[in-house]
N, C-alpha and C positions, 0 to 999 in steps of 0.2 A: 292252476298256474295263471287262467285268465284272468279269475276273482281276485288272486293276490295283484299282480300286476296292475287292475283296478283300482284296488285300495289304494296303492303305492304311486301311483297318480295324482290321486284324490289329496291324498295327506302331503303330498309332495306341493300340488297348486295350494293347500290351505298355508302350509307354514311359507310358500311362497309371499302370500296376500299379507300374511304378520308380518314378512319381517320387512315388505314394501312400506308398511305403515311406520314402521320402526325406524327407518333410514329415512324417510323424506319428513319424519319429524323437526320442524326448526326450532325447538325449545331444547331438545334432546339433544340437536347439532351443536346448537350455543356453547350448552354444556360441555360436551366431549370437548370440542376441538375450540371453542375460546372466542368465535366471530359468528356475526349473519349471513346465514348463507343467502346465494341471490335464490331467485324460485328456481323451481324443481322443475324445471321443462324438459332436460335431458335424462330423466330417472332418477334414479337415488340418490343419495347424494355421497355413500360410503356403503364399503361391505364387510364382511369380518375381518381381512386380510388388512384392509384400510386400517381398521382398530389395533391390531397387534402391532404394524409400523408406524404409526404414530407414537408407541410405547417407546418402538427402539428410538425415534428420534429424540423423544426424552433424555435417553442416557446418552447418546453419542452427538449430540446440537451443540458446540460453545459459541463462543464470541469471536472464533477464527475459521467456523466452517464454510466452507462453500461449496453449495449445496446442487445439484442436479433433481430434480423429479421429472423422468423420465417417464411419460404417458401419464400426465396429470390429472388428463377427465378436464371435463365442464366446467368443474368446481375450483380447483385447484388444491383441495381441500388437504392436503399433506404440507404444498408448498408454502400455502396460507398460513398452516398452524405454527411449520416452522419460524416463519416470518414474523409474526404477529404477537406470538405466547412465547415462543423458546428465541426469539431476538438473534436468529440468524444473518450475522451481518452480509451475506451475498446466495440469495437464490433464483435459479432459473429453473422454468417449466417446460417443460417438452409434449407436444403432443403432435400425430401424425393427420388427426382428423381437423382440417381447415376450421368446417365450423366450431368446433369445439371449443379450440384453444382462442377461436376469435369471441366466443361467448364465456370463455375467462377473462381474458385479457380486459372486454367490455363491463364485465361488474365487479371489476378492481382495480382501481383508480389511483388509491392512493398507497400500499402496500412495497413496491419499487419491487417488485419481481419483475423481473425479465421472461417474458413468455414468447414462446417460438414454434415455427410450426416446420418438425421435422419428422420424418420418418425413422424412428432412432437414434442414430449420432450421425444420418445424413447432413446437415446442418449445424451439428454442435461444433462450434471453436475455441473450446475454451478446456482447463484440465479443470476439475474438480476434487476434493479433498474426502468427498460422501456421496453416491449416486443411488438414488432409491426407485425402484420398480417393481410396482403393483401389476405383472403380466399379463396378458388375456391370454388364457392356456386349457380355451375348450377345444375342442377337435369339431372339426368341420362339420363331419357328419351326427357326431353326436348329438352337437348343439343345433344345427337341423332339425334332428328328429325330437328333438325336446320342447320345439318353438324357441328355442334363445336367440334367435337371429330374425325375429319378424321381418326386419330392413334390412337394405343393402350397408346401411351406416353401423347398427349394431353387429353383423359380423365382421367389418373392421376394424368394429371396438376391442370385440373381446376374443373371436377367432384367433387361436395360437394355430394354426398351418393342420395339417389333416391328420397330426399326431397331437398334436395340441404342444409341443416342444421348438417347435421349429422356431419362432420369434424369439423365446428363450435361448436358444442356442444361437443364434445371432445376437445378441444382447450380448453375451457373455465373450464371443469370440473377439466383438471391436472394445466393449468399455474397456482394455489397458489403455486404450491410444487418450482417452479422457479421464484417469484416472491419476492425482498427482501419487507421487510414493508416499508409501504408507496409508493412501488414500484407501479407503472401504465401500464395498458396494453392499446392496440390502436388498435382496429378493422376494418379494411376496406372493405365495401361488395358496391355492384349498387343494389340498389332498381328495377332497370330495369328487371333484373334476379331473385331476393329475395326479398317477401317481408316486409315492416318494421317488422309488426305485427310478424311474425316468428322469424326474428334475436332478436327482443328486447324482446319478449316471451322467448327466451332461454336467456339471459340476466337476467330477470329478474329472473327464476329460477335458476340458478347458481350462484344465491346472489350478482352481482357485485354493485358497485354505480356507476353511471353514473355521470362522472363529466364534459361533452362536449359531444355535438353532431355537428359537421359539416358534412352539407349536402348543395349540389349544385344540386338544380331543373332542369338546364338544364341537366346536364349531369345524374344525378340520383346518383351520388358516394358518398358515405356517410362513414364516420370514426364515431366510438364510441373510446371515452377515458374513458377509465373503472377505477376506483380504489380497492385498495381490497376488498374481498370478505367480505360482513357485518358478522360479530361475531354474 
């Protein structure tokens, strides 16, 4: 059991190391999401979860959306894409870490995103017609014991509460109050980390309708696209 547990490390930090080389590629970023990204001083710049909602923004982005990304990262790099490639005429960024969303806001200038610094929908005033959130939904202790939280700032990134659900489930309980009718939300977690049975257990209690599920087996990233809450 030790040997295996070994291996399982081992091969765990190597595809770690590829796929860090993968995601802070800026030629490769170009590509996918359509702009330059600024440097890479906060980490990667996207993860697989990142990739499959980019997709759905694809098909659900017109020229009347108004958009939320809820916990944008550094980059901004969903709010961007929408902005920039799919000509979302109104989007704002949300993020709860100070620095973060102030080293967004700082290497995008000309894009007309509104970027804000809240703690969820502490701060948000406005309804929105599409809300997208890329989760942090590792468990306290997990992510501890794996090294994922080297800083105090990385477990505020990505720490989902000491089930790894709990941010989730606050998410889901307040976005009606910022969501117009008819308006859709879009949830990105890895099953790798969470799993289905929990996310969609708090789904289904928080009343939402599930109108899309994409998920990809290999990578385990998975989007829920939620509609409003049933009456």
């Amino acid at each position: 059991m030790k040997i295996t547990g070994y291996i399982a490390m081992n091969l765990y930090g190597f595809y770690l190391k590829v796929v860090k080389g993968i995601r802070t590629n800026k030629m490769l970023f170009k590509f996918i999401y359509g702009f330059n990204p600024p440097p890479a001083l906060w980490g990667q710049y996207w993860d697989w979860t990142t990739l499959i909602l980019r997709n759905c923004l694809k098909e659900y982005v017109n020229r009347a959306t108004k958009l939320l990304d809820m916990g944008c990262g550094p980059y901004a790099v969903l709010s961007r894409y929408a902005k920039t490639k799919l000509h979302c005429p109104e989007v704002s960024a949300a993020d709860h870490c100070l620095e973060l969303i102030n080293f967004a806001r700082d290497n995008d200038s000309e894009s007309g995103i509104t970027y804000l610094h809240s703690d969820l929908f502490a701060n948000i005033n406005a309804r929105f017609s599409l809300i997208l959130f890329n989760a942090p939904y590792l468990e306290s202790d997990k992510g501890k014991s794996k090294g994922l939280f080297p800083d105090a700032l990385s477990r505020k990134r990505f720490c989902g509460g000491t089930q790894g659900i709990e941010t989730i489930q606050r998410f889901l309980q307040d976005a009606p109050q910022y969501i117009e009718k008819e308006g859709m939300l879009m949830l990105g977690i890895n099953q790798f980390h969470i799993s289905r049975e929990l996310v969609e257990s708090s789904i289904f209690q928080a009343g939402y309708k599930v109108s899309s599920i994409r998920f990809n087996p290999l990578t385990k990233a998975c989007v829920y696209v939620l509609k409003e809450k049933k009456q």
